[in-house]
N, C-alpha and C positions, 0 to 999 in steps of 0.2 A: 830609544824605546824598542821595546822586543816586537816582532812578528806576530800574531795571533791569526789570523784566517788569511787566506790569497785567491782570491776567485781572477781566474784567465779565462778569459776567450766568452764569458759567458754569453749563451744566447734562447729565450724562451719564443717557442711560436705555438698560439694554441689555434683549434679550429681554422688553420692554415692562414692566420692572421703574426707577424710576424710581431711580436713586442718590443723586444730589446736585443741586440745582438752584440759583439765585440766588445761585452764588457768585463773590463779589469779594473781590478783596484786590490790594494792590500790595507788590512784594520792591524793599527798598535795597538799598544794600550796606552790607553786614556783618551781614542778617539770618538770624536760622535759623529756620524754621519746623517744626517737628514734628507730622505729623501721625499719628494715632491711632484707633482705633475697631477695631471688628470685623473677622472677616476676610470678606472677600465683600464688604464695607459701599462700597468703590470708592476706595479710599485708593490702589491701585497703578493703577487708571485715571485717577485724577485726575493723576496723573505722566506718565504715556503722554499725556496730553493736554496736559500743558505741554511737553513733550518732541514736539510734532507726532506723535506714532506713533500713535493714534486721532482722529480727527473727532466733537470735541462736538457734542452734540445740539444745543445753545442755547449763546449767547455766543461771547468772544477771549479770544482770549491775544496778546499783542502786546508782543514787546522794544522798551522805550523807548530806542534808540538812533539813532535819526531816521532809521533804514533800513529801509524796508518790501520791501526788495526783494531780498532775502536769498533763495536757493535751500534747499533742506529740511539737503540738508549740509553750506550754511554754517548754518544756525540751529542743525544737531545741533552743530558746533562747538564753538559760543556756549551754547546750553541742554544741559548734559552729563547723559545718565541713566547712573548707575549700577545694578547689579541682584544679588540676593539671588544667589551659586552665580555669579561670573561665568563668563563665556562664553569661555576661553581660544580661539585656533586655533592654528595649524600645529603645529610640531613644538619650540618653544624658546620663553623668554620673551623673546631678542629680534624675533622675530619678531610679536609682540604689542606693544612697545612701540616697533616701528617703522613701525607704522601710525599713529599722531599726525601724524606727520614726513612722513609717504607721502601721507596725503588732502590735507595743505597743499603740496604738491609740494615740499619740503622733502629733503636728504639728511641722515638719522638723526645722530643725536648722541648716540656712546656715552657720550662727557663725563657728559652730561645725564640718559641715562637710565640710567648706573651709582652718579652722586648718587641721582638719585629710589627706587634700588633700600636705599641706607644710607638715608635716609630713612624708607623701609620696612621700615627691621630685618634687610634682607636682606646676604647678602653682593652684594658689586656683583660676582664670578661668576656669580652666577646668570642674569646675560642669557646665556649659553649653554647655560644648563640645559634637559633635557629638560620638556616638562608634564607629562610624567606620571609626574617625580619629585617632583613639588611636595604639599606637603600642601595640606588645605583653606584654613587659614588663608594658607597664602604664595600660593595662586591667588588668592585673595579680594585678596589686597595687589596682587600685581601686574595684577590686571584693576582696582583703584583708580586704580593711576599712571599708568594707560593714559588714564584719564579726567585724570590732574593735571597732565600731562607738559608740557600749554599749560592753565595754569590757564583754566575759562571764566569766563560773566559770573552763570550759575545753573546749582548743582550741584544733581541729583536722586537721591536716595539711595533704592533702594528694599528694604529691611530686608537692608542689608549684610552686618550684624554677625551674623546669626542662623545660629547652629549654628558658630560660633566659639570658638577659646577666649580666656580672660580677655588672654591678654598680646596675640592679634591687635587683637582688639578696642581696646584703651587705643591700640595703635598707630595702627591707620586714624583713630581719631577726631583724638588730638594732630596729625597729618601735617595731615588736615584742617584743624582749625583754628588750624595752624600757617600755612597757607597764605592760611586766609583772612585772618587778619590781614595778612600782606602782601601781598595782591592784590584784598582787599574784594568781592569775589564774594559771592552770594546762597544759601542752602544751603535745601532743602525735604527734610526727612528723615523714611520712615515706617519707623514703630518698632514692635513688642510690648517692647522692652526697658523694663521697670519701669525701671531706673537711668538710662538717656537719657530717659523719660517725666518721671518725678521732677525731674530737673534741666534741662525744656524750660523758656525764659522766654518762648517764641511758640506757642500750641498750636491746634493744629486739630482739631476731632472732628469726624469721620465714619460715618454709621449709620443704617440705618433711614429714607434720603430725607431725613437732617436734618444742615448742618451747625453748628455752634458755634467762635467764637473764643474763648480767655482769655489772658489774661498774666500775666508772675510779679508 
């Protein structure tokens, strides 16, 4: 499996509180990593820091794709955070899922993002739909597709599924790893969900200044 991200030495201290230090790991593709721990412990800084949106204390992160020379939003591109309660705008879902299409100077393809919306359980009307007729679960979905629309090369999940219910949830995951099988992307997912905890085979713990790897 090829290389896709190599984070060395990393280390985050905020408020002279030290979180995590000396961590390394490298993401293939078709890896998932689950990371876990406490809340406060810096599992969603550790994101914001592959994701460039904070500056670690110590250590890289660096895409193995022999381009050093990548602008912040071609790397947010290529490294996509996802976030707990996504962040809708404007007035419509298509106007949210025509920002994919917009940052790469692109003209939107309703084609494209009326499949990504049956993909997501939705009706593919709904790119017209008001947001603030949408429930939590179908914002949660369409701020997903927003991020899937151009599959990248590492997806960062950061507790998606939380405060969803059972039928969103099965969805965003299956879409996910529906895709990742066909596009082989890197996935780094944190979770409190006992049931994606239970069934992680890459696990990461975070806590206390200390981190741990295990495998299934």
């Amino acid at each position: 499996m090829n290389e896709l991200l190599k984070v060395e030495q990393l280390g985050m201290t905020r408020d002279g509180q030290e979180l995590f230090s000396n961590l390394s790991f490298t993401l293939k593709e078709d890896d998932w990593l689950t990371v876990v721990g406490p809340s406060g412990g810096g599992k969603s800084t550790l994101l914001k820091a592959l994701a460039h949106l904070e500056q670690p204390t110590t250590g890289t992160v660096e895409l193995n794709n022999g381009n050093s020379d990548l602008t912040i939003a071609e790397y947010r591109q290529t490294v996509s955070y996802a976030v707990q309660s996504a962040q809708l705008f404007g007035n419509t879902v298509r106007d949210n899922l025509n920002l994919p299409f917009e940052v790469r100077g692109l003209e939107p393809n309703e084609k494209r993002q009326q499949t990504g919306l049956v993909q997501m359980g939705l009706d593919p009307l709904y790119l017209d739909k008001e947001i603030e007729e949408l429930s939590g679960g179908q914002r949660q979905r369409v701020g997903v597709l927003r991020n899937l629309l151009f599959p990248p090369t590492v997806l960062l999940l950061d507790e998606i599924t939380t405060g969803l219910d059972q039928e969103s949830k099965q969805v965003l995951w299956q879409v996910i790893r529906d895709l990742q099988k066909e596009h082989h992307f890197a996935v780094v997912s944190v979770t409190h969900d006992q049931g994606e905890i239970t069934g992680a085979a890459w696990q990461l713990t975070i806590g206390e200044g200390k981190v741990g790897f295990s495998h299934e």
